[in-house]
C-alpha positions as CSV (number, residue, x, y, z in Angstrom):
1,X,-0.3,5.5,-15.7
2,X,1.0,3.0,-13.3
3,X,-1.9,0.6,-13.6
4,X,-1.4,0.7,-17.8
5,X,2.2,-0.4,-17.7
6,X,0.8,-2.8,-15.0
7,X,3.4,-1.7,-12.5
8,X,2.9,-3.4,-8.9
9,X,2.9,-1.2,-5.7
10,X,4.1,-2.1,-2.3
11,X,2.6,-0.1,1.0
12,X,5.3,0.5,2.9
13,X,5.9,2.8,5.8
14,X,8.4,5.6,6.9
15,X,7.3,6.4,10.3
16,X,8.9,8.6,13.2
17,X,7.8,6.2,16.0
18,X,6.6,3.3,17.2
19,X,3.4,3.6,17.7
20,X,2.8,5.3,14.2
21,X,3.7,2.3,12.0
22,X,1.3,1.2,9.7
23,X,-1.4,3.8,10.8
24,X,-2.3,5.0,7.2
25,X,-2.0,1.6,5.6
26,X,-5.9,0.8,5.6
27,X,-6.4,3.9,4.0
28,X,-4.1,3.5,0.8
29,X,-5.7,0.1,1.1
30,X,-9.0,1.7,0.1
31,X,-7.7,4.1,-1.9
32,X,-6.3,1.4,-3.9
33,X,-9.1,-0.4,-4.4
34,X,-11.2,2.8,-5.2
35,X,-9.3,3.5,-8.0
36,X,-9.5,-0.5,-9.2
37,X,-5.7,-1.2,-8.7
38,X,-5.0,-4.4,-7.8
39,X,-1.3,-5.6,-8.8
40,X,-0.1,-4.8,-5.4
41,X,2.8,-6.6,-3.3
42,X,1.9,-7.6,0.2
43,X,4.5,-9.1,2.4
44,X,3.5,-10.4,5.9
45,X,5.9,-11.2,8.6
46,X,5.7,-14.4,9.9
């Protein structure tokens, strides 16, 4: 539905610790791409 009404997504994280932060981000990367949806925000800290 989201990808019909061209609604972007932004990966973000809500983790407990440290060490945990960004762990599953590669694998809603490549879910993601599995399911051909693109219009995704990415912000990098510079």
């Amino acid at each position: 539905m989201m990808k019909e009404y061209n609604i972007s997504t932004l990966i973000s994280d809500d983790a407990h610790h440290i060490d945990d932060i960004g762990n599953e981000f590669k694998r809603i990367e490549k879910n993601l791409t599995e399911m051909n949806y693109t219009n995704r925000w990415k912000l990098n800290r510079e």
